[in-house]
Biopython code that builds the backbone (N, CA, C, O; Angstrom):
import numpy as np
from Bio.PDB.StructureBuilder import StructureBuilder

atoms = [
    (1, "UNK", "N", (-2.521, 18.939, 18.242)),
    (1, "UNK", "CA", (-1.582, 18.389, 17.281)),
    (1, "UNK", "C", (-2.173, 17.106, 16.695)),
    (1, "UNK", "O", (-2.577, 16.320, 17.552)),
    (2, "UNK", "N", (-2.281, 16.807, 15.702)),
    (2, "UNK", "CA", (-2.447, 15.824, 15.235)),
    (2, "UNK", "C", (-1.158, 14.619, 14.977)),
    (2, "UNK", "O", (-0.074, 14.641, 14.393)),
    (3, "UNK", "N", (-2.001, 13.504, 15.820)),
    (3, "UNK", "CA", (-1.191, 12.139, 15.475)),
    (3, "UNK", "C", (-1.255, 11.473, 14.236)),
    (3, "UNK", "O", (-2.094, 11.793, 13.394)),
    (4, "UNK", "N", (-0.414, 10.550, 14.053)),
    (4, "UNK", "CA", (-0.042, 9.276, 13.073)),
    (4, "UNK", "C", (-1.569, 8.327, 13.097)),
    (4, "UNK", "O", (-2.140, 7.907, 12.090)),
    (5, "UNK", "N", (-1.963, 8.161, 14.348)),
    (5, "UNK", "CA", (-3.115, 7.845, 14.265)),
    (5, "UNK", "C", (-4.596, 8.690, 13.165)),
    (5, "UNK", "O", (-5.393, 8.467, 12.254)),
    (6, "UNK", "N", (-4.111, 9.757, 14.157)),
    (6, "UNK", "CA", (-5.427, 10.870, 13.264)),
    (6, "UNK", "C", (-5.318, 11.014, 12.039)),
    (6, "UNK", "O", (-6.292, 11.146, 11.298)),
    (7, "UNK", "N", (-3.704, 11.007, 11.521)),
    (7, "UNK", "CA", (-3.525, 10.682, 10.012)),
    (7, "UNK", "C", (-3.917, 9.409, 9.223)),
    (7, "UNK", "O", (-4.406, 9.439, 8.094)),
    (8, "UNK", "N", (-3.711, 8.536, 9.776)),
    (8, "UNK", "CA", (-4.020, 7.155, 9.151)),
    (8, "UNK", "C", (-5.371, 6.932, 9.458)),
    (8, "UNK", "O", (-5.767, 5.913, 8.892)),
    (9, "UNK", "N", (-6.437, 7.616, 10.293)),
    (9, "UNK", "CA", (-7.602, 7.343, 10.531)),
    (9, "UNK", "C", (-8.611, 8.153, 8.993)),
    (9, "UNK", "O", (-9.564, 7.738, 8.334)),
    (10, "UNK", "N", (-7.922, 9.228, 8.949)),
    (10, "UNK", "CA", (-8.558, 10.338, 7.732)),
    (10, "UNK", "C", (-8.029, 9.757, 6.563)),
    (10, "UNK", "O", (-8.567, 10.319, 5.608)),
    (11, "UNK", "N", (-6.866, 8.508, 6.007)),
    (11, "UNK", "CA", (-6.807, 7.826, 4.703)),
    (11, "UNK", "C", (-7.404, 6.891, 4.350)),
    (11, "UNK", "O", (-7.921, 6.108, 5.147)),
    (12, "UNK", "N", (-7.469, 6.758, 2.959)),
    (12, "UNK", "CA", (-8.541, 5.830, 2.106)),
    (12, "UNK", "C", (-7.868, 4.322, 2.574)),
    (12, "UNK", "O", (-8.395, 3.210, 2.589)),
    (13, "UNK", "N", (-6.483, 4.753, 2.950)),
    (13, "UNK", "CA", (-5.685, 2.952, 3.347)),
    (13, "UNK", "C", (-5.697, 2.388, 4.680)),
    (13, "UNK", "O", (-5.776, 2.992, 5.749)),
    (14, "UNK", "N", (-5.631, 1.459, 4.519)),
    (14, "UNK", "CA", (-5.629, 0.340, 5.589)),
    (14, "UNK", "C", (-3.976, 1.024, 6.836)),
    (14, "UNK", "O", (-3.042, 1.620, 6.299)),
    (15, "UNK", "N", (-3.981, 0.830, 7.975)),
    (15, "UNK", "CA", (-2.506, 0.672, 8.379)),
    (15, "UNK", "C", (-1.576, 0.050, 8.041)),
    (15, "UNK", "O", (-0.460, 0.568, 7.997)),
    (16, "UNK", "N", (-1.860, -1.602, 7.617)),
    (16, "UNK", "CA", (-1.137, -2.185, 6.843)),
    (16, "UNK", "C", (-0.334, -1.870, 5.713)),
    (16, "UNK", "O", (0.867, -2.112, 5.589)),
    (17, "UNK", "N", (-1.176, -1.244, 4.801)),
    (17, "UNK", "CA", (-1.359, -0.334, 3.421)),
    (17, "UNK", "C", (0.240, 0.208, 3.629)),
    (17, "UNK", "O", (1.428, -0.065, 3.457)),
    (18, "UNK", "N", (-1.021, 1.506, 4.298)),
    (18, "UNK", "CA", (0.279, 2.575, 4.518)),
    (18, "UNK", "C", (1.428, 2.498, 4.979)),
    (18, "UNK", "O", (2.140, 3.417, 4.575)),
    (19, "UNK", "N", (2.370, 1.160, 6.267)),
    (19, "UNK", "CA", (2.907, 0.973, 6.710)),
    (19, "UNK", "C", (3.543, -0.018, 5.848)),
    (19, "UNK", "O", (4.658, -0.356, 6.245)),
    (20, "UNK", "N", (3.189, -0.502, 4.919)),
    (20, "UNK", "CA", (4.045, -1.270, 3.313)),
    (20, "UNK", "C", (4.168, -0.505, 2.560)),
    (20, "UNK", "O", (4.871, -0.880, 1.622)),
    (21, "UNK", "N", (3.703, 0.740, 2.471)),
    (21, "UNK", "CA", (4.220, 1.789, 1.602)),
    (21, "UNK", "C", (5.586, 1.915, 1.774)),
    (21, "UNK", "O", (6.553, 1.529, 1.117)),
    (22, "UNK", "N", (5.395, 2.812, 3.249)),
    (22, "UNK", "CA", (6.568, 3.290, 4.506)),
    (22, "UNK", "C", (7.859, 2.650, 4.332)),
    (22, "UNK", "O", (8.910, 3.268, 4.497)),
    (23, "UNK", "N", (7.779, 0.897, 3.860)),
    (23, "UNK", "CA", (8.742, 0.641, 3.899)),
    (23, "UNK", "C", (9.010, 0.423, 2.479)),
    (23, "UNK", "O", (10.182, 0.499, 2.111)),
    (24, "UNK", "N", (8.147, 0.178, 1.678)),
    (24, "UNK", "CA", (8.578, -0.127, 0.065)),
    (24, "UNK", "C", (9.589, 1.379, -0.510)),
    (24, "UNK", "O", (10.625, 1.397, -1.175)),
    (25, "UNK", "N", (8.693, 2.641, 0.128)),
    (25, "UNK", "CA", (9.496, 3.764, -0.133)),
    (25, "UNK", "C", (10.463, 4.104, 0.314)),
    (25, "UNK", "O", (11.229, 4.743, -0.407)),
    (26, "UNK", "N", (10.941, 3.729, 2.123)),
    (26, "UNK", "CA", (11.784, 4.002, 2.444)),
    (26, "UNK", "C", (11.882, 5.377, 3.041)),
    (26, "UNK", "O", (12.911, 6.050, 3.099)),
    (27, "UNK", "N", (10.226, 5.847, 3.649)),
    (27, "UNK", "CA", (9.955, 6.871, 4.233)),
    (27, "UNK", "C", (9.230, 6.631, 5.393)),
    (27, "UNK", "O", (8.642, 5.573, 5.614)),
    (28, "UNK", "N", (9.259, 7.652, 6.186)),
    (28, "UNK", "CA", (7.997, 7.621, 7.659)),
    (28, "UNK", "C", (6.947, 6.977, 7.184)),
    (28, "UNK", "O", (6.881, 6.605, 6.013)),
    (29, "UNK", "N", (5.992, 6.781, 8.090)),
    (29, "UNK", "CA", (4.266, 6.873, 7.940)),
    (29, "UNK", "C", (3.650, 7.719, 7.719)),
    (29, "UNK", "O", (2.653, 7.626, 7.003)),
    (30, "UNK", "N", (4.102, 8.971, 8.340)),
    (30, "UNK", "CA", (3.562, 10.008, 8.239)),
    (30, "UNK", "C", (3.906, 10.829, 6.265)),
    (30, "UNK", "O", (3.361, 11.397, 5.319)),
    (31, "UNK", "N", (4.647, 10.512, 6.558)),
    (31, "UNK", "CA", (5.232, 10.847, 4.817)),
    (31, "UNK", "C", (4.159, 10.007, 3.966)),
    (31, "UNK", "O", (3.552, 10.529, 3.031)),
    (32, "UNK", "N", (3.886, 8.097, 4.521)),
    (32, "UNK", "CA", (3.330, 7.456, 3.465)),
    (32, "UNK", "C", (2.040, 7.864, 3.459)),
    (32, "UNK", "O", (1.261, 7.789, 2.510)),
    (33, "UNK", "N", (1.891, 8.175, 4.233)),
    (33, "UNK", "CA", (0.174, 9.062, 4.529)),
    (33, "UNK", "C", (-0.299, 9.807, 3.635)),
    (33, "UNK", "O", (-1.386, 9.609, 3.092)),
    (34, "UNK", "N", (0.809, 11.159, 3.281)),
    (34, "UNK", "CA", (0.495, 12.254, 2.005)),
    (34, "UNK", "C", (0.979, 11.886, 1.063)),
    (34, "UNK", "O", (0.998, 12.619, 0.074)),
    (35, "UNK", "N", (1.560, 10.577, 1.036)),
    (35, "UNK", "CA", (1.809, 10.019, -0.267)),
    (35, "UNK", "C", (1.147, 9.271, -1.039)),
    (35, "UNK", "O", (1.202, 9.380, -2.264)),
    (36, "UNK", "N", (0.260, 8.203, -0.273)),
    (36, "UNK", "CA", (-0.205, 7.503, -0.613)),
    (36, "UNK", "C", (-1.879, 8.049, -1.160)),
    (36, "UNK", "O", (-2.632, 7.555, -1.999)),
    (37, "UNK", "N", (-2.045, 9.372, -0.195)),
    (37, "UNK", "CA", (-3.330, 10.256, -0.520)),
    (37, "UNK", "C", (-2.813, 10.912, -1.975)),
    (37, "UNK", "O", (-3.588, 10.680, -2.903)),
    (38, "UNK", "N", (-1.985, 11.456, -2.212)),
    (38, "UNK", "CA", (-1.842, 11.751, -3.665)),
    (38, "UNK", "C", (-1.678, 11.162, -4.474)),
    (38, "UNK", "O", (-1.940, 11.612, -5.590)),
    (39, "UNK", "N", (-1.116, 9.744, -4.307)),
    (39, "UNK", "CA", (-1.327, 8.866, -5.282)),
    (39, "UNK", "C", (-2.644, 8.283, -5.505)),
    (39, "UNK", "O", (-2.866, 7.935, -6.665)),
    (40, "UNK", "N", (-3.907, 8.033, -4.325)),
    (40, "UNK", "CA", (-4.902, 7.697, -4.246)),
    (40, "UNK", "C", (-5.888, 8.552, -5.246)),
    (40, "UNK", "O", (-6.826, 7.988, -5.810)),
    (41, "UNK", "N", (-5.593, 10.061, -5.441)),
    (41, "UNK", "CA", (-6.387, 11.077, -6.245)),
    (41, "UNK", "C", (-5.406, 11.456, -7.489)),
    (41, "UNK", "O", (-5.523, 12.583, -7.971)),
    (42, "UNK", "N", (-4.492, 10.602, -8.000)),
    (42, "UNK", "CA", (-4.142, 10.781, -9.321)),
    (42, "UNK", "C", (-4.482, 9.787, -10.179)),
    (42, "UNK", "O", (-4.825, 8.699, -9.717)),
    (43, "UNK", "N", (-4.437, 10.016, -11.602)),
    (43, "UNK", "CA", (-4.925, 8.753, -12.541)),
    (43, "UNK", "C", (-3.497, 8.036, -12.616)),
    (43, "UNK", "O", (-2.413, 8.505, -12.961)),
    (44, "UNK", "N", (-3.832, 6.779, -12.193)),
    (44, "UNK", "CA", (-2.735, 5.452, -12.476)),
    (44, "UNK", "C", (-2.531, 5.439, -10.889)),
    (44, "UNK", "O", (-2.349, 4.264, -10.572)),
    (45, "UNK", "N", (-2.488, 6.276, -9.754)),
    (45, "UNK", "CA", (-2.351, 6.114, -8.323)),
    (45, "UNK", "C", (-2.570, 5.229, -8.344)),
    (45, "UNK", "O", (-1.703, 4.391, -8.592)),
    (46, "UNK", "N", (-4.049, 4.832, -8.059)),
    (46, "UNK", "CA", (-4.027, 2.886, -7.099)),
    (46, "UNK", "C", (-3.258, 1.926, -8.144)),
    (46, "UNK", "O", (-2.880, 0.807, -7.799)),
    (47, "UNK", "N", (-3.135, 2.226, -8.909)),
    (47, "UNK", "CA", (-2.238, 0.988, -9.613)),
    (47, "UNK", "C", (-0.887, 1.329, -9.447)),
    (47, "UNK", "O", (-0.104, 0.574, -10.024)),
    (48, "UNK", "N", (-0.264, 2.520, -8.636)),
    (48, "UNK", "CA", (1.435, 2.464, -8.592)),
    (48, "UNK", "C", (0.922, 2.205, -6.955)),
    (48, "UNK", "O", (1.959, 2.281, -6.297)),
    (49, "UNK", "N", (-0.220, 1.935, -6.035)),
    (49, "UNK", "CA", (-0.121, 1.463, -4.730)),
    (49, "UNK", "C", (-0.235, -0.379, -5.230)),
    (49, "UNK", "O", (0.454, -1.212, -4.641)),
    (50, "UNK", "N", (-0.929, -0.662, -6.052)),
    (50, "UNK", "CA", (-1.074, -2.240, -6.114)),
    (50, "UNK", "C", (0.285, -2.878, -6.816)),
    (50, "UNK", "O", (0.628, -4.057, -6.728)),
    (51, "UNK", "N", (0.984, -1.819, -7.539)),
    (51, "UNK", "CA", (2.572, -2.139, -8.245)),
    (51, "UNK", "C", (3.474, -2.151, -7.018)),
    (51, "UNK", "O", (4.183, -3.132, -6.789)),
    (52, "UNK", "N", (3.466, -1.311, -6.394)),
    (52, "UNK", "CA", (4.587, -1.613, -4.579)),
    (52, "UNK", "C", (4.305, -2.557, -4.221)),
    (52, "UNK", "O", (5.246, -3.348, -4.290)),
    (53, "UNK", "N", (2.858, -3.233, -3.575)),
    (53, "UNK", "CA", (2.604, -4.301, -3.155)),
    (53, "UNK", "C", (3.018, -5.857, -3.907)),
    (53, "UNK", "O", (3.440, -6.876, -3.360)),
    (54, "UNK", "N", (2.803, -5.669, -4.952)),
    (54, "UNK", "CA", (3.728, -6.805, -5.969)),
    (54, "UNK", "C", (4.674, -6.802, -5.690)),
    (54, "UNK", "O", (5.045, -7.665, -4.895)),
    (55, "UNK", "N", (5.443, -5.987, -6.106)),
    (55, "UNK", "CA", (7.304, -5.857, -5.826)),
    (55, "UNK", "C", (7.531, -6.218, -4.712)),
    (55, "UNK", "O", (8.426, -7.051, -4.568)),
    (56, "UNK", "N", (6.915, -5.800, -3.714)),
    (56, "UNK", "CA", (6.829, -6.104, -2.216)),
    (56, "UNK", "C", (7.230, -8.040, -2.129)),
    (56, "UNK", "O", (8.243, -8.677, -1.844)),
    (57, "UNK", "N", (5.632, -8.461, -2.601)),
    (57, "UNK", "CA", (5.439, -10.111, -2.617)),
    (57, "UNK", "C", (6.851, -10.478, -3.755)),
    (57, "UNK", "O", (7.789, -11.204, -3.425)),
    (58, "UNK", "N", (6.785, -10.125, -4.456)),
    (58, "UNK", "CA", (7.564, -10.459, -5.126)),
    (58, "UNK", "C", (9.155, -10.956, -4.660)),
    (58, "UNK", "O", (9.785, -11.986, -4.900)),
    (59, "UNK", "N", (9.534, -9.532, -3.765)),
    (59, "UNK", "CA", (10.853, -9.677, -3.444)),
    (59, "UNK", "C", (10.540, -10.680, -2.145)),
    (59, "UNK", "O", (11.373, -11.582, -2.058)),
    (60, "UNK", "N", (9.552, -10.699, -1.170)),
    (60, "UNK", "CA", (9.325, -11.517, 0.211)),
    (60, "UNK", "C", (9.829, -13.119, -0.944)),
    (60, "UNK", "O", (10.960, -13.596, -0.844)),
    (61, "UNK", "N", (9.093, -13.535, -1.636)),
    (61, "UNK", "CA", (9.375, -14.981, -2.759)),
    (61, "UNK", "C", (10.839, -15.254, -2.949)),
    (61, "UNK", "O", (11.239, -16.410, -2.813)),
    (62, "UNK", "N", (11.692, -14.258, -3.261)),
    (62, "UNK", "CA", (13.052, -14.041, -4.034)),
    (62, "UNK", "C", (13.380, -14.633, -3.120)),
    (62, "UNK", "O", (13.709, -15.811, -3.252)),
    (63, "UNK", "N", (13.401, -13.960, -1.794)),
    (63, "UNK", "CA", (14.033, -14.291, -0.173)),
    (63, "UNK", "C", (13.730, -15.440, 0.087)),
    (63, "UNK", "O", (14.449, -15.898, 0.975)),
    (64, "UNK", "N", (12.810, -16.286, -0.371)),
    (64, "UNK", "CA", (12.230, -17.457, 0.310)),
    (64, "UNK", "C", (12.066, -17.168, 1.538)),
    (64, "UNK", "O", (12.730, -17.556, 2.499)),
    (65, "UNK", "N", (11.006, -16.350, 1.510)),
    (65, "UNK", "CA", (10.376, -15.754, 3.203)),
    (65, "UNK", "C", (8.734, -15.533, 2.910)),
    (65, "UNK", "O", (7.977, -14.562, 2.901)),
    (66, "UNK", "N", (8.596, -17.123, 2.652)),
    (66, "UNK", "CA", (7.177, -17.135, 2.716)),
    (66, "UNK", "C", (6.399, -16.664, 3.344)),
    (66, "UNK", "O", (5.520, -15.987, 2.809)),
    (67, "UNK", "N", (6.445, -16.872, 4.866)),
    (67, "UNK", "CA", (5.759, -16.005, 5.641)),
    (67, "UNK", "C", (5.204, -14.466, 5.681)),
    (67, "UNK", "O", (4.118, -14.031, 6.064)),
    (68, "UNK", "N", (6.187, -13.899, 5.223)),
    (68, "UNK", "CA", (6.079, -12.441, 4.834)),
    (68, "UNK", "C", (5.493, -11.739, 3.389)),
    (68, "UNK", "O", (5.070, -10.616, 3.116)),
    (69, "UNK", "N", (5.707, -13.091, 2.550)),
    (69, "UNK", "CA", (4.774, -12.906, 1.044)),
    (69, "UNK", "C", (3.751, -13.456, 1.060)),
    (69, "UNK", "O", (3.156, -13.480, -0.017)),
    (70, "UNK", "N", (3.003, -14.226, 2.416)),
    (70, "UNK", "CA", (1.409, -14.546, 2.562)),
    (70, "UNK", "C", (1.026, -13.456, 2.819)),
    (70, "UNK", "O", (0.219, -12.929, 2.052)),
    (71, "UNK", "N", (1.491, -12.750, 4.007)),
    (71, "UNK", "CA", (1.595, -11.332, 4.480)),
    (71, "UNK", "C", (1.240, -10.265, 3.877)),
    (71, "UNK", "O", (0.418, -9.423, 4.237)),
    (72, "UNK", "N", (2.009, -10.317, 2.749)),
    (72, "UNK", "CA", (2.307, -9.084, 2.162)),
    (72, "UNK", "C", (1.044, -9.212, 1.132)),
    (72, "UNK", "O", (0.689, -8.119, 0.691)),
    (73, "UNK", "N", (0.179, -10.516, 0.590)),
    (73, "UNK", "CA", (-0.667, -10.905, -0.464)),
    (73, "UNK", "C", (-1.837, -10.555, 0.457)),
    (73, "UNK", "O", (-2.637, -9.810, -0.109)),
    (74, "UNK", "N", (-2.132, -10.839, 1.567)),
    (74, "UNK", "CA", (-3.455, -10.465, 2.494)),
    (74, "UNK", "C", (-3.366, -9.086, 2.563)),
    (74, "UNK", "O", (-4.449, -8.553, 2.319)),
    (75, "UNK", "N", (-2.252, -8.132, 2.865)),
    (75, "UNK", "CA", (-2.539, -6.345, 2.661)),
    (75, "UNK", "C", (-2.875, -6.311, 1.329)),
    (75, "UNK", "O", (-3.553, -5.314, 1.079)),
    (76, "UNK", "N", (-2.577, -7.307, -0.021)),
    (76, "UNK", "CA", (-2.803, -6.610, -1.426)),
    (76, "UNK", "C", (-4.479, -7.089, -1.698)),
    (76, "UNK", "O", (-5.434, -6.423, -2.095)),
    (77, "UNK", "N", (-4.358, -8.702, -1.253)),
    (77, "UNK", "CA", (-6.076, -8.581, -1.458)),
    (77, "UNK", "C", (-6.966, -7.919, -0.788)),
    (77, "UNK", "O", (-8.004, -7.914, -1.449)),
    (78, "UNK", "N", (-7.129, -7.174, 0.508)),
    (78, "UNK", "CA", (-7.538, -6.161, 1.261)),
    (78, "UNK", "C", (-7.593, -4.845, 0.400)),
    (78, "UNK", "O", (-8.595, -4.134, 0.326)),
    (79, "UNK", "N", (-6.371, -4.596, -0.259)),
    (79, "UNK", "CA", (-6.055, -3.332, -1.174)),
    (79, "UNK", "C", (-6.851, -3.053, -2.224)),
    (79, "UNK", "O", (-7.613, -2.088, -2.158)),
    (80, "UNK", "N", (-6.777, -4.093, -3.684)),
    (80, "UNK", "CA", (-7.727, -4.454, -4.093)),
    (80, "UNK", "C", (-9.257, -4.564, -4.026)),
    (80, "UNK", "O", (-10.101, -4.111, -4.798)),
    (81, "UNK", "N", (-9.446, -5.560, -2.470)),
    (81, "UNK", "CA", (-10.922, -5.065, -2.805)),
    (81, "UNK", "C", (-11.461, -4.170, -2.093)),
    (81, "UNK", "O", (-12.664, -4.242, -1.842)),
    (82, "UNK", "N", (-10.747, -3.227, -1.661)),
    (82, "UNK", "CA", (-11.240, -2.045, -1.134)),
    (82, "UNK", "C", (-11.238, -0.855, -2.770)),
    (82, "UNK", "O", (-11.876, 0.033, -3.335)),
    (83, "UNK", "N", (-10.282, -1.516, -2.843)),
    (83, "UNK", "CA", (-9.485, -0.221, -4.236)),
    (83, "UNK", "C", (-9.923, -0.905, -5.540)),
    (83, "UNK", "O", (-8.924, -1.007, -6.251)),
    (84, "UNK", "N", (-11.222, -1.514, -6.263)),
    (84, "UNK", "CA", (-10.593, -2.457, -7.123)),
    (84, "UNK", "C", (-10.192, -1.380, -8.513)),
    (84, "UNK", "O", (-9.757, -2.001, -9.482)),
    (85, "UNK", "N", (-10.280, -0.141, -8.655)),
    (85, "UNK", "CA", (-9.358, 0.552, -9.802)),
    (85, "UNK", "C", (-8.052, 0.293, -9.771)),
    (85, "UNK", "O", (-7.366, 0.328, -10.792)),
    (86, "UNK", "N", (-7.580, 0.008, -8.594)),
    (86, "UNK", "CA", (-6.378, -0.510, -8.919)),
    (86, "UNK", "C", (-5.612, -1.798, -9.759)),
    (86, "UNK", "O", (-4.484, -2.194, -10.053)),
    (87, "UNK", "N", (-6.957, -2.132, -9.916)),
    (87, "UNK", "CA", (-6.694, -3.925, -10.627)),
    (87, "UNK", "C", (-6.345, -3.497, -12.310)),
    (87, "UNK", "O", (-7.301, -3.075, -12.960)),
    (88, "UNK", "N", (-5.146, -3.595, -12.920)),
    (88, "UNK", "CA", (-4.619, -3.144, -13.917)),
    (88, "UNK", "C", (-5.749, -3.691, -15.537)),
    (88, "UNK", "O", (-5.970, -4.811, -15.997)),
    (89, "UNK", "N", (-6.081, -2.711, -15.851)),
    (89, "UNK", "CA", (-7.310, -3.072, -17.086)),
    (89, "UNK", "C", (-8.513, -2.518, -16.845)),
    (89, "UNK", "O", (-9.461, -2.546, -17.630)),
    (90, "UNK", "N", (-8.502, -1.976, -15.698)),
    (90, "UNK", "CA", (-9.729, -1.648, -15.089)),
    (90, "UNK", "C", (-10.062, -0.307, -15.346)),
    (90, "UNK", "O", (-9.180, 0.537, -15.501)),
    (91, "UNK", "N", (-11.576, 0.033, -15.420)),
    (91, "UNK", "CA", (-11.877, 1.526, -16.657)),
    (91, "UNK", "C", (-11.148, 2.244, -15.022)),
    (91, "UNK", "O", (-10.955, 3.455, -14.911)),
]
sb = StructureBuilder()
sb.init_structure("model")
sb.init_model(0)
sb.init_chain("A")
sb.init_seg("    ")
for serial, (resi, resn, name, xyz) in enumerate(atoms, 1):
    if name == "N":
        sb.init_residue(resn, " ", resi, " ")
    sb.init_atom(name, np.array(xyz, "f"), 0.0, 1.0, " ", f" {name:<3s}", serial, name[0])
structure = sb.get_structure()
C-alpha cells in the first residue's frame, strides 16, 4: 500500500507545499498530492500554487499573526525557487 509519505516523496512539492495546499483547499494531503500534481503539469498551475500561498500570507497579515505569515513566506520563497514559472510574467 502506499503511504502519504510515498506520495509526498514522488511530488514536485515540498511537505510544507503540499500541507498549505491541504489547508488553503480544505482537503486531505493525500487529495493535495493529486492536486497539486495536476496543477504542477497544467499551463498557469504553478502560478494558481504561488496564488494560494499569497492568499495564504495574505490572510496570516489580516489576522495579525505574524508568526504564521513569516511562515507561510519561507514555504512561498522555497516554492518559487524551486518553481520559478510560477513567478507571474514569467515565459
Amino acid at each position: 500500500m502506499i503511504t502519504l509519505d510515498d506520495m509526498e516523496d514522488m511530488c514536485s512539492l515540498t511537505r510544507a507545499e503540499i500541507a498549505q495546499v491541504a489547508e488553503h483547499e480544505h482537503i486531505t494531503e493525500e487529495a493535495a498530492v493529486a492536486e497539486v500534481e495536476r496543477l504542477m503539469h497544467e499551463h498557469g498551475g504553478p502560478q494558481a500554487v504561488q496564488r494560494m500561498l499569497s492568499e495564504d500570507i495574505r490572510a496570516a497579515l489580516h489576522a495579525d499573526d505574524l508568526v504564521e505569515a513569516k511562515r507561510l513566506f519561507a514555504v512561498l520563497r522555497g516554492f518559487v525557487t524551486a518553481h520559478p514559472e510560477a513567478v507571474r510574467g514569467s515565459d
